[in-house]
C-alpha positions in Angstrom: 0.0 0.0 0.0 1.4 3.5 -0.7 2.8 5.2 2.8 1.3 8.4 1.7 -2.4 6.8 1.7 -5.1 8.1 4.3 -8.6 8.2 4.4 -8.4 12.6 3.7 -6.1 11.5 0.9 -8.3 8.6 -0.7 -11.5 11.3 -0.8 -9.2 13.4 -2.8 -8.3 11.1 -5.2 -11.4 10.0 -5.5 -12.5 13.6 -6.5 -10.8 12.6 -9.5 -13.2 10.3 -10.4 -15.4 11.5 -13.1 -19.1 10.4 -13.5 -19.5 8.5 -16.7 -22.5 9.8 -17.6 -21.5 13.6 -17.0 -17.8 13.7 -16.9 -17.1 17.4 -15.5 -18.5 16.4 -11.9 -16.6 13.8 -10.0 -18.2 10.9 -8.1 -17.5 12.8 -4.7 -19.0 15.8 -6.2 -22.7 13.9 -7.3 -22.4 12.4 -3.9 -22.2 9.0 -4.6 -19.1 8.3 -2.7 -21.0 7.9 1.0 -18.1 6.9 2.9 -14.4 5.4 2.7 -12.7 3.1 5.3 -9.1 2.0 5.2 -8.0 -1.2 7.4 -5.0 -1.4 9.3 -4.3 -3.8 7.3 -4.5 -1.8 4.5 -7.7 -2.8 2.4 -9.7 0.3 1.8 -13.1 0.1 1.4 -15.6 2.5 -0.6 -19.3 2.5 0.0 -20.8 4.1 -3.3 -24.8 4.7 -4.0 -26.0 4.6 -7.1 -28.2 7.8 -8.0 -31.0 5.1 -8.6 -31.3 1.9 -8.0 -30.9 0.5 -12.0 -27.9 3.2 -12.7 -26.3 1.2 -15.5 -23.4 3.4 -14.8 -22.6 1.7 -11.5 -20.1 -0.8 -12.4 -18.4 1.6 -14.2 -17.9 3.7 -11.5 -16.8 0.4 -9.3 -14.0 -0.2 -11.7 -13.0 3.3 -11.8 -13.1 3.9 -8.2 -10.7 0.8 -8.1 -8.7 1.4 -10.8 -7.9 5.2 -9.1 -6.7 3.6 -5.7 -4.7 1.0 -7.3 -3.2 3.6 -9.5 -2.0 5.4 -6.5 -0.8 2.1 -4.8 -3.2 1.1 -2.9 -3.0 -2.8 -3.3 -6.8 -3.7 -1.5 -9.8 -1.9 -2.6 -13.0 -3.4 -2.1 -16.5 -1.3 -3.6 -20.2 -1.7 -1.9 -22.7 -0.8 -3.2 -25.2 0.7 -0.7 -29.0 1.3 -1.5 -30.2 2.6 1.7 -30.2 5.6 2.1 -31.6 6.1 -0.9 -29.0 8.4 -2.8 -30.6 11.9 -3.6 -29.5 15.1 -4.9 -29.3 16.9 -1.6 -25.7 15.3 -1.4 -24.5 17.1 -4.4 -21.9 19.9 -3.4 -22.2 22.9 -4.8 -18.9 22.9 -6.6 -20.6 19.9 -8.6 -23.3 22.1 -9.3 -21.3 24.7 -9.8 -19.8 22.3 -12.3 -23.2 21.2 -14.2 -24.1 24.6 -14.9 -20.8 25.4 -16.3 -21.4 22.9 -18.3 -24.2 23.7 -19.5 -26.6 21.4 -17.5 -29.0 22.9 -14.6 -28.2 21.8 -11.8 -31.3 20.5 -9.3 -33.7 23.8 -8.1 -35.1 22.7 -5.1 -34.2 20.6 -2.2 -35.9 16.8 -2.3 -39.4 16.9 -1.3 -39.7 15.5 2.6 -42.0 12.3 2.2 -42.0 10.9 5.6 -45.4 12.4 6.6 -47.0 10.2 3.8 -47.7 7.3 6.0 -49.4 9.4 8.6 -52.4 9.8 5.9 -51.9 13.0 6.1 -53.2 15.2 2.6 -50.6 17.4 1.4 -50.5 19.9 -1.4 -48.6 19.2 -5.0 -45.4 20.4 -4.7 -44.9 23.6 -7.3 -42.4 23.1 -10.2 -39.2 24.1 -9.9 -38.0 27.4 -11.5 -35.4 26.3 -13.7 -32.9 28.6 -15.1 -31.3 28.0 -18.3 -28.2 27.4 -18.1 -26.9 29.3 -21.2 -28.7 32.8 -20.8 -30.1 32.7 -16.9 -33.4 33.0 -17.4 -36.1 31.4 -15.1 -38.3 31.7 -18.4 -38.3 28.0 -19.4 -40.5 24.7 -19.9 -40.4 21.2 -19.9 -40.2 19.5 -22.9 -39.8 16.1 -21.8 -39.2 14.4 -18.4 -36.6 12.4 -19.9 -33.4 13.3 -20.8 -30.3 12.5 -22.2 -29.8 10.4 -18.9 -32.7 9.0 -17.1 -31.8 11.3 -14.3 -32.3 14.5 -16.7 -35.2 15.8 -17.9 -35.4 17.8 -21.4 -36.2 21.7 -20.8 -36.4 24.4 -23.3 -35.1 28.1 -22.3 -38.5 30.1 -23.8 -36.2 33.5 -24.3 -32.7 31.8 -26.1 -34.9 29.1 -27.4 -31.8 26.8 -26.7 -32.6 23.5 -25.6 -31.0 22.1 -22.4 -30.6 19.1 -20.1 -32.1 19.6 -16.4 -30.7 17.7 -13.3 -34.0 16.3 -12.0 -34.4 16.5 -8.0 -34.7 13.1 -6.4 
């Protein structure tokens, strides 16, 4: 195992990572890296979630996430996959959003909706779309065309003053 190695110094290589789906944000950045563990022994374990449970991207990012360690010497990596917690864009920093608007994708406009009252029975109002700002021009002026995307985890939105389509980073 490298001497250098350390679980502060694992996160940042890991924040090398890119996502394979949308490769300006790093892994850490979406959030998907929930937690790293190195052994005495020296095995380092990473506990990713996927940003939905079918991600197809997942064992892509398993491989990568190992081939990153082992490139900086660390002999052991092991990668779990957690699905509880449910991963949602609430973990997102806002350098990775920062990111997706930079590169041209909005980045989620709201904070995740708070469901645990549903099992009370209790009636609540629709939540209100987001206002989406286009990423190119700014403007809040802008509709959905589709509620899929490029990715399933994108919806299709239309800026209704540049008239530029543009991917939107839906909030789950």
């Amino acid at each position: 195992m490298s001497a250098v190695a350390s679980v502060e110094r694992i996160w940042d290589w890991l924040a090398d990572v890119a996502d394979p789906e949308i490769p300006v944000i790093s892994v850490v950045d979406l959030g998907i890296v929930r937690a790293v563990e190195l052994a005495a022994d020296g095995v380092c374990t990473v506990t990713i979630t996927p940003t939905y449970s079918g991600c197809p991207a997942m064992r892509v990012i398993a491989d990568a996430v190992g081939d990153a360690l082992r490139a900086r010497g660390v002999a052991e990596v092991r990668v779990l996959s957690q699905l509880a917690p449910a991963w949602s864009t609430d973990w997102m920093s806002e350098d990775g959003r920062r990111k997706l608007l930079e590169y041209g994708v909005a980045p989620p406009a709201q904070k995740v909706v708070d469901i645990s009252a549903l099992s009370t029975g209790v009636r609540r109002h629709a939540t209100p779309a987001p206002r989406v700002a286009c990423p190119l021009c700014g403007s809040v002026h802008t509709s959905v065309v589709s509620q899929f995307g490029s990715t399933p985890c994108k919806a299709l939105y239309r800026c209704l003053d540049c008239s530029e389509p543009f991917d939107y980073f839906k909030c789950h």
